[in-house]
mmCIF file of the C-alpha atoms, coordinates in Angstrom:
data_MODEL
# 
_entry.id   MODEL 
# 
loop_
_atom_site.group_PDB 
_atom_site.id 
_atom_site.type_symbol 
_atom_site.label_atom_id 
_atom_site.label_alt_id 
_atom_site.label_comp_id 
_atom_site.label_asym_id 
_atom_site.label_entity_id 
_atom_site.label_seq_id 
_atom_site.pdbx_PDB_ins_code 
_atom_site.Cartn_x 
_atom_site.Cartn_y 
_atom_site.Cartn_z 
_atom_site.occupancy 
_atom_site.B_iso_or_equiv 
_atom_site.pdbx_formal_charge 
_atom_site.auth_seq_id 
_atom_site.auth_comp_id 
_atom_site.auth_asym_id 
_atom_site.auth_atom_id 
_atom_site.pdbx_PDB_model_num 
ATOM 1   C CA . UNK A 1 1   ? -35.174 -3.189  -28.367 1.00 0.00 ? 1   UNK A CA 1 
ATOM 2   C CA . UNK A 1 2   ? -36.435 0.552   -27.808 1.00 0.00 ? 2   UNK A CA 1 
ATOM 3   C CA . UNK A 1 3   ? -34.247 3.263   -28.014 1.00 0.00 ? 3   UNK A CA 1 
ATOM 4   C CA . UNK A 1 4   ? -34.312 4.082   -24.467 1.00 0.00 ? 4   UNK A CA 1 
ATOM 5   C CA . UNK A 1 5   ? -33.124 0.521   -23.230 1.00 0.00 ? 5   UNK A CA 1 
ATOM 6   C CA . UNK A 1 6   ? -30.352 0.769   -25.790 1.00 0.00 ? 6   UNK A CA 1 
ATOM 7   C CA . UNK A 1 7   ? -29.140 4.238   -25.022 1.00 0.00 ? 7   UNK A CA 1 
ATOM 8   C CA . UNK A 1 8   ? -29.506 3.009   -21.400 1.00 0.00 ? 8   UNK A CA 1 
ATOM 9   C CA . UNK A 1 9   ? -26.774 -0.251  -21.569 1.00 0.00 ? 9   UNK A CA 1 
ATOM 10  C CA . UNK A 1 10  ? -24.945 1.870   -23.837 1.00 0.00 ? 10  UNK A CA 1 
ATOM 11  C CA . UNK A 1 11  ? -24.314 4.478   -20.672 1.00 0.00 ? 11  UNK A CA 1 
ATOM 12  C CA . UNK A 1 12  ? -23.858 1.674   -18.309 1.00 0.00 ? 12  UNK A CA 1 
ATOM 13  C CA . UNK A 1 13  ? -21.231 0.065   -20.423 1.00 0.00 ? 13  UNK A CA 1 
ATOM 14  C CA . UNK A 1 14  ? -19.699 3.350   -20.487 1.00 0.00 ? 14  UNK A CA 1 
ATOM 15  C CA . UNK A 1 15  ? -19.580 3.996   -16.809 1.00 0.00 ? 15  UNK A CA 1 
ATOM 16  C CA . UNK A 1 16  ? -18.592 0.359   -15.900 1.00 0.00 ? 16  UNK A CA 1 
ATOM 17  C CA . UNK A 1 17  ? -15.661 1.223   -18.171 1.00 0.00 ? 17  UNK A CA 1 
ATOM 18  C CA . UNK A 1 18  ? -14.665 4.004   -16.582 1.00 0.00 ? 18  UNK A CA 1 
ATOM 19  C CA . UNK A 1 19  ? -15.097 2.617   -13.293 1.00 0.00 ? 19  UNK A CA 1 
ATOM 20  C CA . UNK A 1 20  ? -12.483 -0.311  -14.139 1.00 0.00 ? 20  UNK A CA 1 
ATOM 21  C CA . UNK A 1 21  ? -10.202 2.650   -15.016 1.00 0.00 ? 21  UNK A CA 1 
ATOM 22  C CA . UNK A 1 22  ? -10.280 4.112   -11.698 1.00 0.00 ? 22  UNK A CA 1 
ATOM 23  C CA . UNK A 1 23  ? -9.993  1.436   -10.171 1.00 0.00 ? 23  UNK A CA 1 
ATOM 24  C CA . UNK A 1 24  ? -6.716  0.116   -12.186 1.00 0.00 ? 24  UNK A CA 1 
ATOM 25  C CA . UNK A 1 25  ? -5.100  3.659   -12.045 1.00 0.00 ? 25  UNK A CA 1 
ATOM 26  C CA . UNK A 1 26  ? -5.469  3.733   -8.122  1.00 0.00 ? 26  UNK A CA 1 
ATOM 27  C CA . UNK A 1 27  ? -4.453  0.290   -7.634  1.00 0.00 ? 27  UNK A CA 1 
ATOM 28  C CA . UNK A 1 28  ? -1.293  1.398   -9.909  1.00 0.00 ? 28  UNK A CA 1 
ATOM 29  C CA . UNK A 1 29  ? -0.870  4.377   -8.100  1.00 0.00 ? 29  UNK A CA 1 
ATOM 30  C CA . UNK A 1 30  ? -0.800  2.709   -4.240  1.00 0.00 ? 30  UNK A CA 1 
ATOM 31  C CA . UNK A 1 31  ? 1.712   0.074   -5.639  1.00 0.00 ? 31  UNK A CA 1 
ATOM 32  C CA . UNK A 1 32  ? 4.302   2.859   -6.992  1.00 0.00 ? 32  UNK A CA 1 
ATOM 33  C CA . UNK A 1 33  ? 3.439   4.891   -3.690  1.00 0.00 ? 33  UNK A CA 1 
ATOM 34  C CA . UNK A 1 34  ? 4.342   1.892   -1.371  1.00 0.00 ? 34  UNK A CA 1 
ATOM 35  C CA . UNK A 1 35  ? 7.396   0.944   -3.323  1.00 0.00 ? 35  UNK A CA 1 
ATOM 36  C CA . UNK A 1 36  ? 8.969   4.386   -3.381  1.00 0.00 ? 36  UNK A CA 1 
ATOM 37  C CA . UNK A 1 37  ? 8.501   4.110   0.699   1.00 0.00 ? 37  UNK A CA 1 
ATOM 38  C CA . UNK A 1 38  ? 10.528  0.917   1.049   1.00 0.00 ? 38  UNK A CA 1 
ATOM 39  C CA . UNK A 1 39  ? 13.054  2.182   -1.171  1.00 0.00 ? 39  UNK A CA 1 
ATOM 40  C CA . UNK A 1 40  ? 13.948  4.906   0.897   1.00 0.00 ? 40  UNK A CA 1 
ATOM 41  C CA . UNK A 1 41  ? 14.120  3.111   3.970   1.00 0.00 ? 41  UNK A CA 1 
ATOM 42  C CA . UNK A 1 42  ? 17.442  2.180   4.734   1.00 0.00 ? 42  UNK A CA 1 
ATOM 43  C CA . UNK A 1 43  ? 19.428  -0.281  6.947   1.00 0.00 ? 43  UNK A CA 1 
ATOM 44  C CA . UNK A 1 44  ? 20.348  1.629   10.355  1.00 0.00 ? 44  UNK A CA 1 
ATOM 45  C CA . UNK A 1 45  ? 16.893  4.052   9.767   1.00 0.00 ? 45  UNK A CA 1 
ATOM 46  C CA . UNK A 1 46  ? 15.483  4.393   13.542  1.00 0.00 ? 46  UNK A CA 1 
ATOM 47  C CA . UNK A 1 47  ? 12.258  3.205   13.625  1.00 0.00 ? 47  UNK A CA 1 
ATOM 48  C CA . UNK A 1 48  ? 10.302  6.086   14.674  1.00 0.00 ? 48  UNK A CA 1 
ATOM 49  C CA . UNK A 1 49  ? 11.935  7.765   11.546  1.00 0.00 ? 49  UNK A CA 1 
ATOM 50  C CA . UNK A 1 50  ? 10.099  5.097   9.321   1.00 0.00 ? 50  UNK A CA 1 
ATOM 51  C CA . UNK A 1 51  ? 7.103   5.651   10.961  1.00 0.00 ? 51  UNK A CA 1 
ATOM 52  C CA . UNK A 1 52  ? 7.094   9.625   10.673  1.00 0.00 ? 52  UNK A CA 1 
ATOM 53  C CA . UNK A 1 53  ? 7.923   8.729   6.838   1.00 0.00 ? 53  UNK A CA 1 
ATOM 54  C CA . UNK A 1 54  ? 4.899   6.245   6.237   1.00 0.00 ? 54  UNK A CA 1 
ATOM 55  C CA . UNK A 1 55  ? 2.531   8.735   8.365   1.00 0.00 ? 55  UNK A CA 1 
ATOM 56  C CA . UNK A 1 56  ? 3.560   11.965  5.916   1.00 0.00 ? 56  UNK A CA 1 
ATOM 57  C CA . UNK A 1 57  ? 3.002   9.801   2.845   1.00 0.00 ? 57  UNK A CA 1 
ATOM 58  C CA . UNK A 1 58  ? -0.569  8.083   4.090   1.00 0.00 ? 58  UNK A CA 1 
ATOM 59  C CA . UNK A 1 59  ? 0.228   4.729   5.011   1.00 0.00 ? 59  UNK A CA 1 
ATOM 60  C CA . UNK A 1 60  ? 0.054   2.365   8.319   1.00 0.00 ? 60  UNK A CA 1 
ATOM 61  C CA . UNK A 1 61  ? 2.709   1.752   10.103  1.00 0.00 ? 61  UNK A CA 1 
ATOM 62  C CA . UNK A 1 62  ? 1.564   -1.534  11.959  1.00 0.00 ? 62  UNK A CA 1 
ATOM 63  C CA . UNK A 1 63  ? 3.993   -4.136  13.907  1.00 0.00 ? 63  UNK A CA 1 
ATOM 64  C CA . UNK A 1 64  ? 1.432   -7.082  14.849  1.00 0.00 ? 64  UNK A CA 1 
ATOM 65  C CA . UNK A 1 65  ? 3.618   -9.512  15.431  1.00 0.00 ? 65  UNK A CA 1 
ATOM 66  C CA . UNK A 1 66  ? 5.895   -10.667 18.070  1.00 0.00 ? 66  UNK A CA 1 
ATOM 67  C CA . UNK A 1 67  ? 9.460   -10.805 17.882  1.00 0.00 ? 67  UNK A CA 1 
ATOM 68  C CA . UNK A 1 68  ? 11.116  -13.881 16.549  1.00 0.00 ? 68  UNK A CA 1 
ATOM 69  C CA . UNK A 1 69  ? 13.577  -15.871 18.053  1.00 0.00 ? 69  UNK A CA 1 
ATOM 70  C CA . UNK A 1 70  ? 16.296  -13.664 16.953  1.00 0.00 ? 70  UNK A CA 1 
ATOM 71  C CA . UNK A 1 71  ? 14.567  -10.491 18.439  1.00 0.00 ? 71  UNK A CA 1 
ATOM 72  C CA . UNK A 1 72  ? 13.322  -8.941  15.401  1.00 0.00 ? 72  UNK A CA 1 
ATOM 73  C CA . UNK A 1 73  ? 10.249  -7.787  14.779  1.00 0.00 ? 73  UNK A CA 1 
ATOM 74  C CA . UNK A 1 74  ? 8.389   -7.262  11.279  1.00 0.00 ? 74  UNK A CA 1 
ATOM 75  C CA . UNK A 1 75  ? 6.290   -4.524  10.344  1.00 0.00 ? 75  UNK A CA 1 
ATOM 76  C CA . UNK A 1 76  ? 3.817   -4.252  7.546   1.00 0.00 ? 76  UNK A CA 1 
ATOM 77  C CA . UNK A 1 77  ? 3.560   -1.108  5.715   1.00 0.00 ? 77  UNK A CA 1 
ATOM 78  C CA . UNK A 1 78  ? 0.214   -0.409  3.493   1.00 0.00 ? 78  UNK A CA 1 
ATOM 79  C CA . UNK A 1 79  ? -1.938  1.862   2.059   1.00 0.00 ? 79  UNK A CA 1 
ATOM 80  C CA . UNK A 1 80  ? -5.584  2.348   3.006   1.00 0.00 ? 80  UNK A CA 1 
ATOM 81  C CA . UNK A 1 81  ? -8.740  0.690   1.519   1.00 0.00 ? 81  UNK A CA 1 
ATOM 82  C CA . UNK A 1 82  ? -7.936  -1.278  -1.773  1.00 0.00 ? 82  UNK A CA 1 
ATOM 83  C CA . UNK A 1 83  ? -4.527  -0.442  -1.767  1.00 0.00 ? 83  UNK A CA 1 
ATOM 84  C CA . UNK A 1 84  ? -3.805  -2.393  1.196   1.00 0.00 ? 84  UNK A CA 1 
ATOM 85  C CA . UNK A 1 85  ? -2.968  -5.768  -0.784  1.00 0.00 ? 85  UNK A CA 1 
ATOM 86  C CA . UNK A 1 86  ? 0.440   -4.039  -1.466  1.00 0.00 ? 86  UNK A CA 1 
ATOM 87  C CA . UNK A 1 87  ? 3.053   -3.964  1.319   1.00 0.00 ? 87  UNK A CA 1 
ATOM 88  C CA . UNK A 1 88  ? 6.809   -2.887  2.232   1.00 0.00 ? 88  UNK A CA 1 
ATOM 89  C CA . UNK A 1 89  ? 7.765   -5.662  5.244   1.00 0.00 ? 89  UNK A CA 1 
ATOM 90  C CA . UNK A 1 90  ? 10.266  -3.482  7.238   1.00 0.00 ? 90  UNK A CA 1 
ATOM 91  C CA . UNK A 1 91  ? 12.172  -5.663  9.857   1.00 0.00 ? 91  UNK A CA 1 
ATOM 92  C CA . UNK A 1 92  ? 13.376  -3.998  12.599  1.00 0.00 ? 92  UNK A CA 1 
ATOM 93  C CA . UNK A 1 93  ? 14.574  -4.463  16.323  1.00 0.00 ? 93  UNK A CA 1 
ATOM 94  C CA . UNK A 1 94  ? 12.233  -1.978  18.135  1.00 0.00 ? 94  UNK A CA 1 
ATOM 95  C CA . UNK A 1 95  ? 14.921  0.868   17.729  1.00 0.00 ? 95  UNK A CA 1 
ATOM 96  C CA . UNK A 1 96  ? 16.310  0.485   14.208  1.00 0.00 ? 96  UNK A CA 1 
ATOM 97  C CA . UNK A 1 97  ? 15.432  -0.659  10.976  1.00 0.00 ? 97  UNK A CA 1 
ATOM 98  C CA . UNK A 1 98  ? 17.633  -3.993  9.821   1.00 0.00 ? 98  UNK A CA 1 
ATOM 99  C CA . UNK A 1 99  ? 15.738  -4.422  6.301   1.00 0.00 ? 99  UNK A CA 1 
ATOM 100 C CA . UNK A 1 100 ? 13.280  -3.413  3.737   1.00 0.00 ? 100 UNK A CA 1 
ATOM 101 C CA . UNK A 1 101 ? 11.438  -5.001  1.354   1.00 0.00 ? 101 UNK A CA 1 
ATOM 102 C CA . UNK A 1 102 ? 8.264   -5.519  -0.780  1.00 0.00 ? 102 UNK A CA 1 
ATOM 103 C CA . UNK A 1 103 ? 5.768   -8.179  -0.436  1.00 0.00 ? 103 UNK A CA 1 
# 
């Protein structure tokens, strides 16, 4: 091989290494941002409190579901982008919050 095809795989290996890094420190990052959300939500918390919370940190609020039998409803809290395969479920009954927890 000529130097310049070596020097070139040499840089790519370099910058898909660095690339992977990025990746794993942001997917890291989201995780320990969405789990410090649902541990602050407590039972009681009105839901429009929750939702202030997840909007000053960056994350979606979103309640797609219909209510269950029992009347509660279950929201999904994520990130954006990649970091959406992390959630807080916060259960609620469209004025207060009856549990948290990480899915």
């Amino acid at each position: 091989m000529n130097r310049v095809l070596k020097k070139t795989l040499v840089y790519l290996g370099i910058a898909a290494v660095l690339i992977t890094a990025c990746f794993i420190f942001y997917m890291v990052d989201a995780r320990k941002e969405i789990q410090e959300y649902c541990s602050q939500i407590t039972e009681g918390m009105s839901v429009e409190d929750a939702k202030k919370m997840a909007g000053k940190q960056y994350l979606q609020f979103a309640s797609p579901a219909p209510a269950n039998a029992d009347g509660v409803f279950t929201a999904h809290v994520r990130g954006f982008g990649y970091s959406a395969i992390y959630h807080c479920e916060v259960d609620h009954d469209g004025r207060s919050v009856i549990k948290a927890r990480m899915r």
